[in-house]
C-alpha positions in Angstrom: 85.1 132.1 -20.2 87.3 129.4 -21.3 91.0 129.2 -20.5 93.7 130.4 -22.9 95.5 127.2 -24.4 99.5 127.6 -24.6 100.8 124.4 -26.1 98.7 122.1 -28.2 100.2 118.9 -30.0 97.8 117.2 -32.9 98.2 113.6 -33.3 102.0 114.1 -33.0 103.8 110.9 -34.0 107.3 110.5 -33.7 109.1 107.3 -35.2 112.7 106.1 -35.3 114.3 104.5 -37.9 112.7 102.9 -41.3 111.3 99.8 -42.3 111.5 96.5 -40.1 113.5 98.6 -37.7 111.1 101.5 -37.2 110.6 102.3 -33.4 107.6 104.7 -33.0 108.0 106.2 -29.7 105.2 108.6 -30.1 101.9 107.4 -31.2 99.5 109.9 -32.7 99.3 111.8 -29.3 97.0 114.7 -29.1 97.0 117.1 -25.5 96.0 120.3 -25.1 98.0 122.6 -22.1 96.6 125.8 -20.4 98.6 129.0 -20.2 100.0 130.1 -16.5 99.7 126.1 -15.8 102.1 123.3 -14.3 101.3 120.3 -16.6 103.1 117.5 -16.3 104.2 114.6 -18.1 105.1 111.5 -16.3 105.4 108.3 -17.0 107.9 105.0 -16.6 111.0 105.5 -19.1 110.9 104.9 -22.5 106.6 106.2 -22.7 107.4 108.9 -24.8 107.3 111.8 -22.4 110.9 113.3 -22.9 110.2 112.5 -27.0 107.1 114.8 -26.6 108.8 117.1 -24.7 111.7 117.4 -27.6 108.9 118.1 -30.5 107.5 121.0 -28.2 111.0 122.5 -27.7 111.9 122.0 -31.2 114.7 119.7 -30.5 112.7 116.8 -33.1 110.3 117.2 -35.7 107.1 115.3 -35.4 106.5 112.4 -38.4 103.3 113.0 -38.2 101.3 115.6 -36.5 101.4 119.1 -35.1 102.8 121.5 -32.5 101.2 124.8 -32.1 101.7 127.8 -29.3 99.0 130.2 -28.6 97.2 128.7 -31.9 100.1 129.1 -34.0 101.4 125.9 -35.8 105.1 125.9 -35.1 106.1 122.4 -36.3 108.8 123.5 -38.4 110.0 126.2 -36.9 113.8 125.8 -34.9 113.9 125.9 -31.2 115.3 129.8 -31.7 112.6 130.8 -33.2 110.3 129.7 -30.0 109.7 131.6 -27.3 110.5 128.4 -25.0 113.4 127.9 -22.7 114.6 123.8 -21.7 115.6 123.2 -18.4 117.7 119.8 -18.5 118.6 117.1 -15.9 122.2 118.6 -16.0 122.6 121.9 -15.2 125.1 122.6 -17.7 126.2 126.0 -16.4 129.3 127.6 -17.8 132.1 126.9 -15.0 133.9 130.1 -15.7 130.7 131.9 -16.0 129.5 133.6 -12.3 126.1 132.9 -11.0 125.0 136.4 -12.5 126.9 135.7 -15.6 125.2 132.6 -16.1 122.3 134.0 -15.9 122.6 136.9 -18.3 124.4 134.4 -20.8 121.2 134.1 -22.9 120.3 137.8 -22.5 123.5 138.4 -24.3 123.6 136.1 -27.0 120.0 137.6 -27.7 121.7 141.2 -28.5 119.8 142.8 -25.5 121.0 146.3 -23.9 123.5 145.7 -20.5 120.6 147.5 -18.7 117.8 145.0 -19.4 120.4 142.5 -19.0 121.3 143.8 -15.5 118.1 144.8 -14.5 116.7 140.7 -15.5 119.8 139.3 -13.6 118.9 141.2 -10.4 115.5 140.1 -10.6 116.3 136.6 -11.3 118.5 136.3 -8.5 116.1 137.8 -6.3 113.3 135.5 -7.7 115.9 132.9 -6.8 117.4 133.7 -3.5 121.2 133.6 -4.8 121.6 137.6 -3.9 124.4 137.2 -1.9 125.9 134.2 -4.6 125.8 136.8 -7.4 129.3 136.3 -8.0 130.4 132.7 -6.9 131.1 129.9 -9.6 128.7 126.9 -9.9 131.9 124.5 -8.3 131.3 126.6 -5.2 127.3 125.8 -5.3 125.3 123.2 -3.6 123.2 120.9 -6.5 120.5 123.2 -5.0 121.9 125.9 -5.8 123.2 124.8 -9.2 119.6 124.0 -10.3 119.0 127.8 -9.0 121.1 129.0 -11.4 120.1 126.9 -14.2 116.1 127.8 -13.5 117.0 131.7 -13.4 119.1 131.5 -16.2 115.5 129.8 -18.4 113.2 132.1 -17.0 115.7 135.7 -17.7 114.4 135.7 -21.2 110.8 135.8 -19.6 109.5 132.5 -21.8 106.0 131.7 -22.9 106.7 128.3 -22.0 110.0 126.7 -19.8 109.8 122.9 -20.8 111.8 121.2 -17.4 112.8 117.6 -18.2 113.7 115.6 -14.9 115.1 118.8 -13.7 115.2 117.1 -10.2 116.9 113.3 -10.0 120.1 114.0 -9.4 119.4 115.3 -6.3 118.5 113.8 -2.6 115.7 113.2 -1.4 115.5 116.2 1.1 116.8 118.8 -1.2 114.3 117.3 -4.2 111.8 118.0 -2.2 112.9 121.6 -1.3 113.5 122.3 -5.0 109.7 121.1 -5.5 107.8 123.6 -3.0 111.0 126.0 -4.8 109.7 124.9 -8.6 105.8 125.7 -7.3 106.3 129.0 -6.3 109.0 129.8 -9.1 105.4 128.7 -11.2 103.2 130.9 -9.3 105.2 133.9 -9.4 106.0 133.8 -12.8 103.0 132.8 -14.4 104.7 131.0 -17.0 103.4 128.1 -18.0 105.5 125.4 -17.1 105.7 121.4 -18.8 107.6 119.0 -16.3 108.6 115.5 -17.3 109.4 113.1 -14.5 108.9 109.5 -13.7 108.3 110.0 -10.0 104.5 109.6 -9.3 105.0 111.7 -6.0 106.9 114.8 -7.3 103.8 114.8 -10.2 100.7 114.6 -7.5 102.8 117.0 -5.4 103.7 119.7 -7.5 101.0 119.6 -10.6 98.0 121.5 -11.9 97.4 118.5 -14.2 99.1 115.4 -14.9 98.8 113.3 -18.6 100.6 110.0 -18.0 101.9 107.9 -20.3 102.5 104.8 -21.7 104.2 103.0 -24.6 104.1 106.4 -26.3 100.1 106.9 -26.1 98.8 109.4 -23.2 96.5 107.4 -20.9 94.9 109.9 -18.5 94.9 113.6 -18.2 93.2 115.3 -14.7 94.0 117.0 -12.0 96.1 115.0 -9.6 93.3 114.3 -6.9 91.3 113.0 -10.4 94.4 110.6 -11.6 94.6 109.3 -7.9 91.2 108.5 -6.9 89.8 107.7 -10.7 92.2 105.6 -12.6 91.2 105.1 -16.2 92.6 101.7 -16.2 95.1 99.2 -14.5 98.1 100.7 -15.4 97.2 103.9 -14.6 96.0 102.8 -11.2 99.1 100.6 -10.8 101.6 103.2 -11.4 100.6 106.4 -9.5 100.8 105.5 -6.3 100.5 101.8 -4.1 97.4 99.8 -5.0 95.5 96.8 -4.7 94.1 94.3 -7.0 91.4 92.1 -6.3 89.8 89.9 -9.4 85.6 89.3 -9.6 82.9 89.2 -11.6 79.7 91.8 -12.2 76.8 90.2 -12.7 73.3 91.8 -12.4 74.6 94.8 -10.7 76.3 92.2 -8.0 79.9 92.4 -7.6 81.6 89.4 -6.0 85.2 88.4 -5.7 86.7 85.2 -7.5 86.2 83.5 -4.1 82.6 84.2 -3.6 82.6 87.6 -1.2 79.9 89.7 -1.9 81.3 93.2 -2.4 79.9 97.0 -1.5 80.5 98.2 -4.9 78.9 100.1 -7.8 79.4 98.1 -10.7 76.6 99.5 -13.3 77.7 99.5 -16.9 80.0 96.3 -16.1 79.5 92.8 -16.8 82.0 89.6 -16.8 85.5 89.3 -15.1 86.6 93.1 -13.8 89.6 93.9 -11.7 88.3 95.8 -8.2 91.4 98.6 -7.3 91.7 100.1 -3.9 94.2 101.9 -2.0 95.8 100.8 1.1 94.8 103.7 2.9 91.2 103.0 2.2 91.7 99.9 3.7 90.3 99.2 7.5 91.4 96.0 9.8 88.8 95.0 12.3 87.7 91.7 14.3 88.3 88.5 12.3 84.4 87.4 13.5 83.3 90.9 12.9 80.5 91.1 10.1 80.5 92.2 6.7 84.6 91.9 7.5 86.4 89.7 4.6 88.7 87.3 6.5 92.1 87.6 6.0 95.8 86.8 7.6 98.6 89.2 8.6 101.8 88.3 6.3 103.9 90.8 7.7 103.9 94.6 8.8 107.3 97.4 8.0 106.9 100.0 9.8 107.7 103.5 7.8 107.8 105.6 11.0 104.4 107.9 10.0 102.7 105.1 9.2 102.7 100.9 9.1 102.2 98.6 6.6 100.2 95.5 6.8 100.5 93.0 4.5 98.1 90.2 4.3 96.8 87.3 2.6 93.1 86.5 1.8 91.7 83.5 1.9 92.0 82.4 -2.3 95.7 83.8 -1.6 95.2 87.3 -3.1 97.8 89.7 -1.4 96.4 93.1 0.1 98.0 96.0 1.9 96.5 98.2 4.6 98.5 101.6 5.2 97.9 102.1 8.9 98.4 105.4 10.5 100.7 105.1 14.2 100.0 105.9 17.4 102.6 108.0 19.1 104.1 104.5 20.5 104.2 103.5 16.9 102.5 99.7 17.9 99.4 98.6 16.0 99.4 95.4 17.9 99.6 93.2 14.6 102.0 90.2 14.2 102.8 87.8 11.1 100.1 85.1 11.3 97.4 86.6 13.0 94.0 86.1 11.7 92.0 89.5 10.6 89.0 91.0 8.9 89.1 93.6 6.7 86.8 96.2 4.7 87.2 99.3 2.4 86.0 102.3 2.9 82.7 103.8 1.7 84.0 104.7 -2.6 87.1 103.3 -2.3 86.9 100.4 -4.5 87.1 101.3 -8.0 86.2 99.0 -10.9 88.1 98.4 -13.7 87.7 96.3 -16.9 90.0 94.0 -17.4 
């Protein structure tokens, strides 16, 4: 049985402006996103991903194109009329407003009875954890907290769909990722179907279902985010989720060599001419510079990042490559800046790309 779609948009194109000064920051963009999922957008600023996010709330209509929920075209209708909530990068919480009060604002304004209302604030808060913050302001909240708030106060009117748009940069690093493993199980519990927009590739593999990401207002790649790490479509895609390495050669006959004449390990069917070769640095192996099948290489430099070290190095046509080595418990890899190397990829790793 196939799953339930919740949100669908249909070549949705969004421009700016008119004539010579037109700016299309959506470009006929068509996505299809499950009920009960976390689907995120992400992408570097200006792809698009916040626009698309707009046209599903209701906040922009489309130019061109359509929005539909559970089937239903909803282009034109206002973001009132949709059962979808917007969680924003500010909180934007009343400040005379209580924790509970905040949270039952939209319950109110919605005409509902003070016992629905009272009965959703107690089981946001519990949802939440703020119990025992039911009647603090947000000045006397942590950002954590804040966002809290601001998540119950979305999810009260029980949504089809909460649309969260960089819901996390503001804070640090720790708490971000406290509110992530916090947003996942918010999901789970909930079932609602959640659309996230971010532009950090981490928080996306971390926390989603499925990831589209984007690019100069076209999606590139939708898949799950093992799919989206270990497939890239294309160089961009490769390039921006996550560290990797470019190395530039030809296939030829089912051969794949490197501009410098190393036979590679490589399935290259189905691609002929110039190709780019992508691997990641953890699929990367240093062994014996005499040791065989082992492309010769030099050590350039090496940061230590306390789980792990990075070794940067130089082949021999000048092409830079990093290994992501795992440390010991005395955190030495016994490596230093000039020493001479070999190097291999693991069995799959390298992934060919046209250029």
């Amino acid at each position: 049985m196939g799953k339930t779609i919740a949100v669908e948009a249909r070549a949705a194109r969004k421009d700016y402006g008119t004539g010579a000064q037109t700016v299309r920051a959506l470009n006929e963009v068509s996505v299809r996103i499950d009920q009960g999922e976390f689907f995120t957008l992400l992408g570097p600023s200006g792809c698009g991903k916040t626009t698309l996010l707009r046209l599903i709330a209701g906040f922009e209509t489309p130019t061109a194109g359509q929005i539909l929920l559970d089937g239903q075209d909803i282009t034109a209708d206002p973001p009132n009329l949709r059962p979808i909530n917007t969680v924003f990068q500010s909180y934007a919480l009343f400040p005379h407003l209580s924790v509970a009060e905040n949270i039952g604002f939209g319950l109110q304004m919605m005409g509902r009875p003070k016992a629905e209302v009272h009965q959703a604030i107690e089981k946001m808060l519990a949802l939440v954890q703020l119990e025992s913050l039911a009647s603090r302001k947000p000045q006397q909240l942590s950002g954590g907290q804040q966002q809290r708030v601001a998540l119950a106060r979305a999810l009260a009117p029980q949504p089809r769909v909460l649309l969260l748009d960089e819901p996390l940069s503001a804070l640090d690093l720790k708490l971000r990722k406290e509110m992530q493993r916090e947003l996942k199980r918010l999901q789970a519990e909930t079932g609602i179907t959640f659309i996230f927009v971010t532009h950090d590739q981490e928080e996306a593999l971390t926390m989603s279902d499925r990831i589209a990401v984007m690019h100069s207002g076209k999606i590139l790649q939708v898949g799950a985010p093992r799919e989206i790490y270990n497939q890239p479509v294309d160089r961009f895609v490769a390039d921006f989720i996550g560290e990797t390495n470019f190395l530039s050669g030809r296939a030829d006959a089912g051969k794949a060599r490197l501009s410098s004449g190393e036979a590679l390990s490589v399935d290259v069917a189905g691609h002929a001419g110039e190709v780019t070769f992508a691997v990641r640095p953890e699929q990367v192996t240093i062994c014996a510079a005499d040791e065989a099948n082992c492309l010769a290489a030099t050590i350039v430099e090496t940061v230590y990042f306390g789980t792990d070290t990075h070794c940067h190095m130089r082949l021999g046509d000048g092409t830079h490559i990093v290994a992501r080595l795992q440390n010991a418990p005395s955190g030495e890899i016994g490596l230093a800046r000039g020493d001479a190397v070999g190097l291999r990829f693991e069995p799959g790793a390298l992934q060919v790309l046209v250029q």
